[in-house]
N, C-alpha and C positions, 0 to 999 in steps of 0.2 A: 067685738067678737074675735074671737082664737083662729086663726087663720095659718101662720108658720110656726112650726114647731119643729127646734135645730137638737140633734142628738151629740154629745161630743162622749166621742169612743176613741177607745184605744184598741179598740176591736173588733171587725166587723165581716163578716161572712160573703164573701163577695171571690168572683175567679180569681183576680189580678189582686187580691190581695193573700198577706198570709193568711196560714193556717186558722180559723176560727176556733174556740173554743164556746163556753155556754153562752156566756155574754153577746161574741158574735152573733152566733145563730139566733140568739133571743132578737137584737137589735133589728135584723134583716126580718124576720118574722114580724116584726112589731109596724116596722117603716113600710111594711106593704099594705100593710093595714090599716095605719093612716091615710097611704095614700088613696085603699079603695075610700076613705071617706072624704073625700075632697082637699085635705090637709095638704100644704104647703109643706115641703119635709128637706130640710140640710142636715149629711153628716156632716160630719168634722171631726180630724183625729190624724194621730202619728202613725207611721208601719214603714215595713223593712221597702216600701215605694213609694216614689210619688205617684198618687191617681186625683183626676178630675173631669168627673165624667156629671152629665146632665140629662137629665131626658124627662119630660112633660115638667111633672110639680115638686121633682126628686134631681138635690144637686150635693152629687158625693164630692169632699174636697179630703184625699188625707195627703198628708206631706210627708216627707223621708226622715224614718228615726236615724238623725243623727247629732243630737244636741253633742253629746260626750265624745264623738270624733272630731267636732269644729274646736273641742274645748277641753283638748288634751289634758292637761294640768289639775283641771278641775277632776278628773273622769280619775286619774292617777290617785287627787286626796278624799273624792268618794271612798273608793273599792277599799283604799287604808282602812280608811274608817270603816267600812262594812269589815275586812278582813279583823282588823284587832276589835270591831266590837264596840265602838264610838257611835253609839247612835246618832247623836248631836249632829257629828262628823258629816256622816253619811247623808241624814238628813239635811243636811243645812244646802248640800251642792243635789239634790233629789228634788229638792223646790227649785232649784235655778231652775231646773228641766221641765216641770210642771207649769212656772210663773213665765217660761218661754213659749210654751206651746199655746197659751192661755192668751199671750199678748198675740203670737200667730194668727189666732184666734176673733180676738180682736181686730188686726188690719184688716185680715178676710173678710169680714162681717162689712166693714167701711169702706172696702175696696169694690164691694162689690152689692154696696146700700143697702145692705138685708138686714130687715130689725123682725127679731123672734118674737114671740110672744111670748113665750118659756122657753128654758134648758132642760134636758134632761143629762143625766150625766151616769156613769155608773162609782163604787163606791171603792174601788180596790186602785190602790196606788196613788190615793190623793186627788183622786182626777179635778175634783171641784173645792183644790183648796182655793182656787184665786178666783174664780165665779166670781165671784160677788162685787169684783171690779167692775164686770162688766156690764153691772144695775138691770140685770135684765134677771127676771124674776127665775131661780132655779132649783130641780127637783134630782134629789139622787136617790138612785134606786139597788137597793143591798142584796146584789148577786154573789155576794160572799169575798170580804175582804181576807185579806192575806193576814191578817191580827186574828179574823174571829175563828179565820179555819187553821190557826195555829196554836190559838187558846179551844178550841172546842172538837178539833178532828185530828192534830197531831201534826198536822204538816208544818213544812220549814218556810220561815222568812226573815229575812234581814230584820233587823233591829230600828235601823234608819226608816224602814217601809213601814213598820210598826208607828212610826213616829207621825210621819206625815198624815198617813191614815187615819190616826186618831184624831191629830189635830182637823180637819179637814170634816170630818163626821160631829164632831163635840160641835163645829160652828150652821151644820149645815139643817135650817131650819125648816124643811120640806123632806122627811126619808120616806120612802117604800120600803115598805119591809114586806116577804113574798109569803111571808106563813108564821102562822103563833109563834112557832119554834124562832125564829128567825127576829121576829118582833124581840123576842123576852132576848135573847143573844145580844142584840145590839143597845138593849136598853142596860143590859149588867154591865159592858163593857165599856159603851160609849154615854152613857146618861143618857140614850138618845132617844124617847119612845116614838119611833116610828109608827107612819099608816099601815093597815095592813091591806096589800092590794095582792090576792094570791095569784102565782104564777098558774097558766091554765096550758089546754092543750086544743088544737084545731081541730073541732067536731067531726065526724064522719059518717057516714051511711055506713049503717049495719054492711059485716061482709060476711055471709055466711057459708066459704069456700069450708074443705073439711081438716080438720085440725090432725095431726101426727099422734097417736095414740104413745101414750105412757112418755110424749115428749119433754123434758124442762127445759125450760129456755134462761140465758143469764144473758141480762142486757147492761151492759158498761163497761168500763175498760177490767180487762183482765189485772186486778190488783190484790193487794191484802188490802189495804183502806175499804176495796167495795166489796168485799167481803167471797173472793173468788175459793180462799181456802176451803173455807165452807161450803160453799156449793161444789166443791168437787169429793170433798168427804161425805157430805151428803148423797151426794149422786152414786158414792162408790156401794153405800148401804141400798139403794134404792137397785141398783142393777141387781144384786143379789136377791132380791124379792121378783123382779121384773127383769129377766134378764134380757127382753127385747127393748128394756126404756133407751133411751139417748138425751144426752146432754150438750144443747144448741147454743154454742157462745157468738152473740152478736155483740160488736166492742173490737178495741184493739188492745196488742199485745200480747196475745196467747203465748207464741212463741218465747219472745221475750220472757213468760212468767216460767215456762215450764225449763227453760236453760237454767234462769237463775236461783231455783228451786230443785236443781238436778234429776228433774221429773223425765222420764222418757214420755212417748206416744201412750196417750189414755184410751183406754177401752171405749166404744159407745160414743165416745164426745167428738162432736161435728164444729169443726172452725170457720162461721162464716165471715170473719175477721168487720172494721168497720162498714156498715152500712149507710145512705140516705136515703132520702125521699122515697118514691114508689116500692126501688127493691127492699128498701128497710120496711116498708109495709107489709108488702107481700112472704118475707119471710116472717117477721113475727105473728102473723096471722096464722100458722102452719102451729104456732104452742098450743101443748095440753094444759102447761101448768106453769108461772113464771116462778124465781123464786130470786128474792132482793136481799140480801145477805150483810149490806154495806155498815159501813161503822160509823158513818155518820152524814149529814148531808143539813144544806140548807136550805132545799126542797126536794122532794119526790118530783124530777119532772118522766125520767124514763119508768117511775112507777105508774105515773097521771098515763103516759102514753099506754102502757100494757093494760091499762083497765079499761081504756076507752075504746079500745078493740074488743072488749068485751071477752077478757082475761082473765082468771081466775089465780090469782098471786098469794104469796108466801112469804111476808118481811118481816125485816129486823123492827127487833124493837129500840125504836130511838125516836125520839120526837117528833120529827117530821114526817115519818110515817105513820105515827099515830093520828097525827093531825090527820091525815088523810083517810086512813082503812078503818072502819067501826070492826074489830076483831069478831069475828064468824059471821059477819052479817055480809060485807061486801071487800072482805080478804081473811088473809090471816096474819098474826104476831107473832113471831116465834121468839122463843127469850134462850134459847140454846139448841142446840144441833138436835137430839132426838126428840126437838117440839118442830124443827121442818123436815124430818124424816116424815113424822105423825101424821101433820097435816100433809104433806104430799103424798104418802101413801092413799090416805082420805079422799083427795080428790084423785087421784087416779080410779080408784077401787068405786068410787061411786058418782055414778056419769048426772045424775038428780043434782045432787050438792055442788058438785062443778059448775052445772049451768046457771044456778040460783045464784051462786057466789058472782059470775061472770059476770049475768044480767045484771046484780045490783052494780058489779063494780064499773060498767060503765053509765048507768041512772048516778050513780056519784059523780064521777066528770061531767056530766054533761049538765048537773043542775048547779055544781060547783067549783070545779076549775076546767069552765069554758073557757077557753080562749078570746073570745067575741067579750065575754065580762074581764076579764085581765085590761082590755084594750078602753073598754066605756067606761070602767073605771076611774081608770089612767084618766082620760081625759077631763072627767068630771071633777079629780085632783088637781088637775093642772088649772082648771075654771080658777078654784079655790084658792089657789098660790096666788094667781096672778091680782086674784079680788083683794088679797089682803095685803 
């Protein structure tokens, strides 16, 4: 029977460590979860500190990134390689650091008698190219490598990272993949048909405080990638019809966007810069009407959230949100600007359609990316690994 189950991250959401991003926050969400289930739980992983902390059935160990400062020389004919564009180069001293932290790994585990039952691992930077040394049965789960969101969303990555990744995923015989969209992604790139276990969100009791009239709310960082252009040219069409609406950015960088964009102070739009936990609730529960604008993604998680509040949304059309939104039933699609003028006009103007749209759109989360199912899942995967 499945008793410890060791997570190895390069990332993870905690005070004393950095900054998290998705992955973090997913891992800390997930590792509590096992632990309400009785599960035995060890991270494991690098960050800018050493931490080693313990408490009940949860024993966090990360060590201090410094493979490339002990190993000057090496660190020198990486960057070469990354600079001139040698991938080989780059990658070949990119696994020393991987196949170090992997043997880390390894003593920690014997130094301190813990045998897992499974690994879990995430998918970006190789993490599980050298797993398999350590004969203990492992699952990587595809929060979006640095390959597929440079082949599929435009962003930059090393060549070398390109390199490892691939090799690392082409070997790795256990994938999660977190939605369709993401499934078909990893199998054009890496031959690799992963599970599909969707990413979900943590249920909630109805909150029926009263919502800000003619409000839009944009939830993610202030970028072009999430599609912040457009919600504010939207928005700027919308004030003129409703000149009392407002425009609520929850997310960071505002500031940052509207410098670098030579934008002065916008009319209407409120900057409640990054949020968490409670206050991140409590504000997004004040929207009339969300609107997802982004160019691409490889899940809707801040979508999944704004429906499960019982939310009424406006996205892009791109794969992962179709996966998610049945178009007029329990959101909407827009396939260019004057299709989220339309629908946002729609729901403002009619408070029936809003609410119908709302109610289904959280009866979709909650019969399909629960969180509670993300997690049974997961585990009912991990049975399967280990059986075979």
């Amino acid at each position: 029977m499945m008793k410890t189950i060791l997570i190895f991250t390069r990332e993870y959401a905690h005070p004393k460590l950095s900054a998290a991003g998705g992955t973090g926050s997913f891992y800390k969400k997930y590792v509590t979860a096992l632990l309400e289930k009785g599960y035995k739980v060890i991270v494991f992983g690098d960050n800018n500190v050493d931490l080693n902390e313990r408490q009940d059935n949860l024993h966090l160990h990360f060590t201090k990134k410094n493979y490339f400062k002990k190993h000057f020389v090496q660190e020198l004919f990486r960057s070469l390689g990354k600079r001139l564009k040698i991938a080989s180069l780059e990658a070949y001293f990119l696994k020393k650091e991987i196949k170090n932290l992997t043997q880390q790994l390894q003593k920690f585990l014997q130094k301190e008698d813990i045998y897992p039952d499974v690994i879990e691992t995430h998918d970006w930077e190789g993490a599980s190219l050298f797993l398999d040394e350590l004969k203990t049965p492992y699952v990587v789960r595809a929060h979006g490598c640095y390959r597929i969101l440079k082949k599929y969303f435009g962003y930059k990555a090393s060549l070398g990272v390109e390199v490892i990744e691939t090799e690392a995923l082409k070997k790795a015989s256990h994938l999660i993949c977190v939605s369709k969209n993401s499934q078909r992604m990893y199998e054009e790139t890496f031959g690799n048909k992963g599970t599909i276990i969707t990413n979900g969100v943590t249920t909630t009791a109805q909150n029926l405080s009263e919502t800000l009239p003619f409000s839009l709310f944009f939830f993610g960082s202030v970028t072009t990638k999430k599609g912040f252009d457009i919600a504010l040219n939207v928005f700027k069409r919308i004030l003129q019809k409703f000149p009392t609406a407002t425009l609520h950015i929850v997310g960071k960088n505002y500031e940052n966007y509207l410098k670098e964009n030579n934008l002065g102070e916008q009319k209407n739009v409120i900057n409640h810069g990054h949020l968490q936990g409670e206050e991140l609730k409590i504000i997004l529960q004040e929207a009339d009407t969300f609107i997802f604008p982004s160019q691409g993604e490889t899940f809707g998680l801040a979508l999944c959230e704004a429906m499960e509040l019982g939310k009424a949304v406006v996205a892009a059309d791109i794969p992962s949100f179709r996966d998610i939104i049945t178009h007029t039933k329990d959101g909407f699609i827009a396939k260019k600007e004057d299709e989220y003028y339309e629908y946002i006009v729609k729901l403002f103007q009619d408070d029936v359609l809003n609410k119908t749209i709302a109610k289904n759109a959280r009866q979709t989360i909650h019969t399909q990316y629960n969180f509670e199912k993300t997690v049974e899942n997961s585990l009912l995967y991990y049975q399967k690994t280990i059986n075979n």
